[in-house]
C-alpha positions as CSV (number, residue, x, y, z in Angstrom):
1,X,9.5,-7.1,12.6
2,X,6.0,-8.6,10.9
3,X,6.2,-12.3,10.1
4,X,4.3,-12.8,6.9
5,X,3.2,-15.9,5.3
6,X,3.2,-15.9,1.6
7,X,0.4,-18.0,0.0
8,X,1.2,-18.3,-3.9
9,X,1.3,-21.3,-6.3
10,X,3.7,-20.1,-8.7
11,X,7.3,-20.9,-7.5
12,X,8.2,-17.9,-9.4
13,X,6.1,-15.6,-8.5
14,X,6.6,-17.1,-4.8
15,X,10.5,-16.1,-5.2
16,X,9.9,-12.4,-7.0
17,X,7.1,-11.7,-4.4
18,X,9.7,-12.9,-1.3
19,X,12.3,-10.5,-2.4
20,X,9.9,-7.5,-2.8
21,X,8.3,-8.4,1.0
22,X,11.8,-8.3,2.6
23,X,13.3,-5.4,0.4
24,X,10.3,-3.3,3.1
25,X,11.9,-2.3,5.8
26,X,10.4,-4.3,8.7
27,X,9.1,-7.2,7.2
28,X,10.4,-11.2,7.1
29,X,9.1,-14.1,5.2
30,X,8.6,-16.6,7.8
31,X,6.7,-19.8,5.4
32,X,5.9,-20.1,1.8
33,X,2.6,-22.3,0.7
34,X,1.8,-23.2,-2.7
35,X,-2.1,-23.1,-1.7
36,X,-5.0,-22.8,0.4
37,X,-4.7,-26.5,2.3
38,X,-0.7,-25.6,3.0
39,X,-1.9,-22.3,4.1
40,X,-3.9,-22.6,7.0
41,X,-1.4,-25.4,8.4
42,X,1.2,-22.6,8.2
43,X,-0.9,-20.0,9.7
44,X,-1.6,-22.8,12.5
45,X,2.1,-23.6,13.1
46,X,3.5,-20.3,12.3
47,X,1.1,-17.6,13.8
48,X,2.3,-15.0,10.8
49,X,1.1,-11.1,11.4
50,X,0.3,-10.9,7.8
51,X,-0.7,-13.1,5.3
52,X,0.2,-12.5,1.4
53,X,-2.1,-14.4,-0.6
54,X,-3.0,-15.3,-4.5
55,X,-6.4,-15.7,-5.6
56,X,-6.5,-18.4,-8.3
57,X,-4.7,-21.4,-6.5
58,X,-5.4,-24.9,-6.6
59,X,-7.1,-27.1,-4.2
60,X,-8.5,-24.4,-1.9
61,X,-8.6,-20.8,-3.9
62,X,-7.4,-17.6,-2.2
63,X,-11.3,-16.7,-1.0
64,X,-12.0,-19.9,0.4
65,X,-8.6,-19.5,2.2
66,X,-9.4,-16.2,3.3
67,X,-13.4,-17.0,4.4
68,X,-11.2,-20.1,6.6
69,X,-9.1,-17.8,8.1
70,X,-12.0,-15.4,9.3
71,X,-14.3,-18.1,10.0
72,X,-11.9,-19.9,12.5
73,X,-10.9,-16.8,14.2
74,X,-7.3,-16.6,13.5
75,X,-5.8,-13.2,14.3
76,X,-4.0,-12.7,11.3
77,X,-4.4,-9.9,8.4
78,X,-4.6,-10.5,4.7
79,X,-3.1,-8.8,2.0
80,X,-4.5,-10.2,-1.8
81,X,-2.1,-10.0,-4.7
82,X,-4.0,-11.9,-7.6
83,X,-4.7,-11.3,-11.2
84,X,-8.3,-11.7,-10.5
85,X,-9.7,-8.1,-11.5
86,X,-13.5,-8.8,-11.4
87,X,-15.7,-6.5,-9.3
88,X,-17.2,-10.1,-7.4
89,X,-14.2,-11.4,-6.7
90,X,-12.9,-7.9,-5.5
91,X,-16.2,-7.6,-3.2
92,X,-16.1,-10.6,-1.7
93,X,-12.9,-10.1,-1.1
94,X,-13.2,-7.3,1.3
95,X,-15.9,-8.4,2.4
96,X,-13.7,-10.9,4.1
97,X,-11.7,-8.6,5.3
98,X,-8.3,-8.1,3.5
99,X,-6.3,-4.9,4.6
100,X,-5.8,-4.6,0.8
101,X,-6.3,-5.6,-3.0
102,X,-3.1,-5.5,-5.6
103,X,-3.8,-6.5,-8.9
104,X,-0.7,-8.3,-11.0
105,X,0.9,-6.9,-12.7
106,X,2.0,-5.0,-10.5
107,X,5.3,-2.8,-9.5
108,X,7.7,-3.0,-6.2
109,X,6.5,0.5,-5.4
110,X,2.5,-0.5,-5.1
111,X,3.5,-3.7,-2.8
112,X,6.3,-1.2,-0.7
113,X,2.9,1.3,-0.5
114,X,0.5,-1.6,0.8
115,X,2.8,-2.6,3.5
116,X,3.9,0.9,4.7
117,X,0.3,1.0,5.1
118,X,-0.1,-1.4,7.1
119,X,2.8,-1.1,9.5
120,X,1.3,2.4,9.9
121,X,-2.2,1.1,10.4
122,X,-0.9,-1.2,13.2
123,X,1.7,0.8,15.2
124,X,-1.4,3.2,15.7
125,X,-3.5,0.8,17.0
126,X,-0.7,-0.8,19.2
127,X,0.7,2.6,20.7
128,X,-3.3,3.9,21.4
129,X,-5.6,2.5,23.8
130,X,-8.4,5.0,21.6
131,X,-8.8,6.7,18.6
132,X,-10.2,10.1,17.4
133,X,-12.7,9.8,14.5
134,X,-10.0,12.2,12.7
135,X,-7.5,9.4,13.5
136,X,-9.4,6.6,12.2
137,X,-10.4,7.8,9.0
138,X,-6.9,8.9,8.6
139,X,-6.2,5.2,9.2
140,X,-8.7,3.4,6.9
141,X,-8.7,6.5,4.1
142,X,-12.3,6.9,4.6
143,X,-12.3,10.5,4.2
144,X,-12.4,12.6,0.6
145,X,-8.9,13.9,-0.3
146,X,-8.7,17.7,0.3
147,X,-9.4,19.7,-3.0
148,X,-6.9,22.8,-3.7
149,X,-8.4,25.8,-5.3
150,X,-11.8,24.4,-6.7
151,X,-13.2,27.8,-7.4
152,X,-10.4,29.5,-9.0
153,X,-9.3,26.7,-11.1
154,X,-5.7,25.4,-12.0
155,X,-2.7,26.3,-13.7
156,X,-2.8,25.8,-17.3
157,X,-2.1,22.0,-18.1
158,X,-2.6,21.3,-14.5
159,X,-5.8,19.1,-13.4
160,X,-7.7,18.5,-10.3
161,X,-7.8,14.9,-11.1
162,X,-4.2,14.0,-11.3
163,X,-3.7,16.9,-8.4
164,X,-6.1,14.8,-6.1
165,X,-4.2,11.1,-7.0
166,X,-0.7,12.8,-6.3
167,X,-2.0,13.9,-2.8
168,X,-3.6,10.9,-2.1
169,X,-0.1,9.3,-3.0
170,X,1.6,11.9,-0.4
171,X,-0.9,11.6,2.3
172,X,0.4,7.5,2.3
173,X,3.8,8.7,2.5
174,X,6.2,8.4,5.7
175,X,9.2,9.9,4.2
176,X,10.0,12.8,2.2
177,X,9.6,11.6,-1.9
178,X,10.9,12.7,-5.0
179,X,9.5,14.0,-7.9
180,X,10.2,10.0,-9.8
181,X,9.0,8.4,-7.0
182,X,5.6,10.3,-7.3
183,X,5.6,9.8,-11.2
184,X,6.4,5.7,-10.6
185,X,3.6,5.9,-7.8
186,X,0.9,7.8,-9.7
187,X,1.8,6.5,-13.1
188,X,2.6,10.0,-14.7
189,X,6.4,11.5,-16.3
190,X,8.8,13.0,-13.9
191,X,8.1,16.5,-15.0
192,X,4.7,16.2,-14.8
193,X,4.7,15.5,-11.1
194,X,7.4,17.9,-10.7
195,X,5.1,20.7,-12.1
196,X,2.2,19.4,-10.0
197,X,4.9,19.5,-6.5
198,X,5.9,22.7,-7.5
199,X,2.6,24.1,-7.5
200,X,1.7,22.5,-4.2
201,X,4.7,23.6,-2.5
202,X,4.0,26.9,-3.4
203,X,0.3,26.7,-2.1
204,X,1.6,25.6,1.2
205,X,0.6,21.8,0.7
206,X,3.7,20.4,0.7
207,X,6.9,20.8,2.3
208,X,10.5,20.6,0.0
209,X,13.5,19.4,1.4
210,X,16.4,19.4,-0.6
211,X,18.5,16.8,0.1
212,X,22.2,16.9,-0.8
213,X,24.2,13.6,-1.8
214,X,27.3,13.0,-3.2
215,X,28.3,13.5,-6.8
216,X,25.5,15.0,-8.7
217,X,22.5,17.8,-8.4
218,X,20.5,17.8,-5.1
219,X,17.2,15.9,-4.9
220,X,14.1,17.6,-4.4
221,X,11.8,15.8,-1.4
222,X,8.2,16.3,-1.1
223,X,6.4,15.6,2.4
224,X,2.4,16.2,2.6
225,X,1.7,18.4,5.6
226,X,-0.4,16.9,8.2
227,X,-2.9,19.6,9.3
């Protein structure tokens, strides 16, 4: 279970972004702090895994909380979730170090995506005493996403743009996904993606697993395959 510390002056958004955290499947809120100053007392007390944390806060602002944190050495990772959409802010801001950037608004799905992330990112470096340089950039995404038939081109009304965000969605993935999950991840309509799945299941991309429930049609499940 990660212990995270969310860092947010907006009792609100404090509440909403709580219930998202602990909706992901092996993670707790363990303290609340409406800013910076409350922050780093927490961190102190509470020794959190992860640390949630808003930009524009009073008192001490999310960077001067997050140059704190790195300055004095806590072990602790940082996850931003801020309107703040400037490039400055965004490079100073991993610059510092944050595992990740989410920019309100924002949707349930991005936040689950950021933290699947990161529980991948550290269960690989807990169960490995080394890493391949095919494993790490698999870790930090540092590699170009794998094009599909550059040279011979695309279905009609396909394109290689939306092809390369929907299998940089899958590649994140742990579980098989449906054809509405990709859509609400990429930001397309459900039979968009379903036309882009189909034609990557059918070039050997993707695996589909058709998963049978109760009342009602069986669901189509797409899982990138890890070559």
């Amino acid at each position: 279970m990660y212990r995270v510390l969310l860092i947010e002056d907006d009792p609100m958004v404090q509440e909403v972004n709580r219930q998202f955290i602990e909706q992901v499947k092996g993670f707790t809120v363990i303290g609340v702090a409406a800013n910076g100053v409350e922050g780093i007392q927490l961190i102190r007390k509470l020794h959190p895994d992860l640390v949630i944390i808003d930009i524009y806060m009073p008192h001490k602002d999310g960077l001067e909380t997050l140059k704190e944190i790195r300055s004095e050495g806590y072990e602790v990772d940082v996850i931003t979730i801020t309107a703040a959409s400037d490039i400055d802010t965004v490079r100073r801001v991993l610059q510092n170090g944050a595992f990740d950037y989410i920019m309100k608004p924002f949707k349930f799905e991005r936040l689950k995506q950021a933290l699947e992330n990161y529980h991948s990112f550290r269960q690989a470096l807990n169960e490995k005493e080394s890493l391949t340089q095919k494993e790490l950039d698999a870790l930090l995404q540092t590699t170009e996403p794998q094009t599909f038939e550059p040279r011979s081109g695309l279905p009609k009304g396909l394109n290689e743009v939306t092809l390369q965000k929907i299998a940089h969605y899958l590649r994140k993935q742990t579980e098989p996904v449906s054809a509405e999950e990709v859509a609400e991840g990429v930001g397309i309509a459900r039979v968009t993606a379903r036309r882009y799945l189909e034609y990557l299941e059918k070039k050997g991309v993707v695996t589909l697993d058709v998963q049978y429930g109760g009342i009602g049609r069986p669901v189509n499940r797409y899982m990138m395959k890890h070559i």
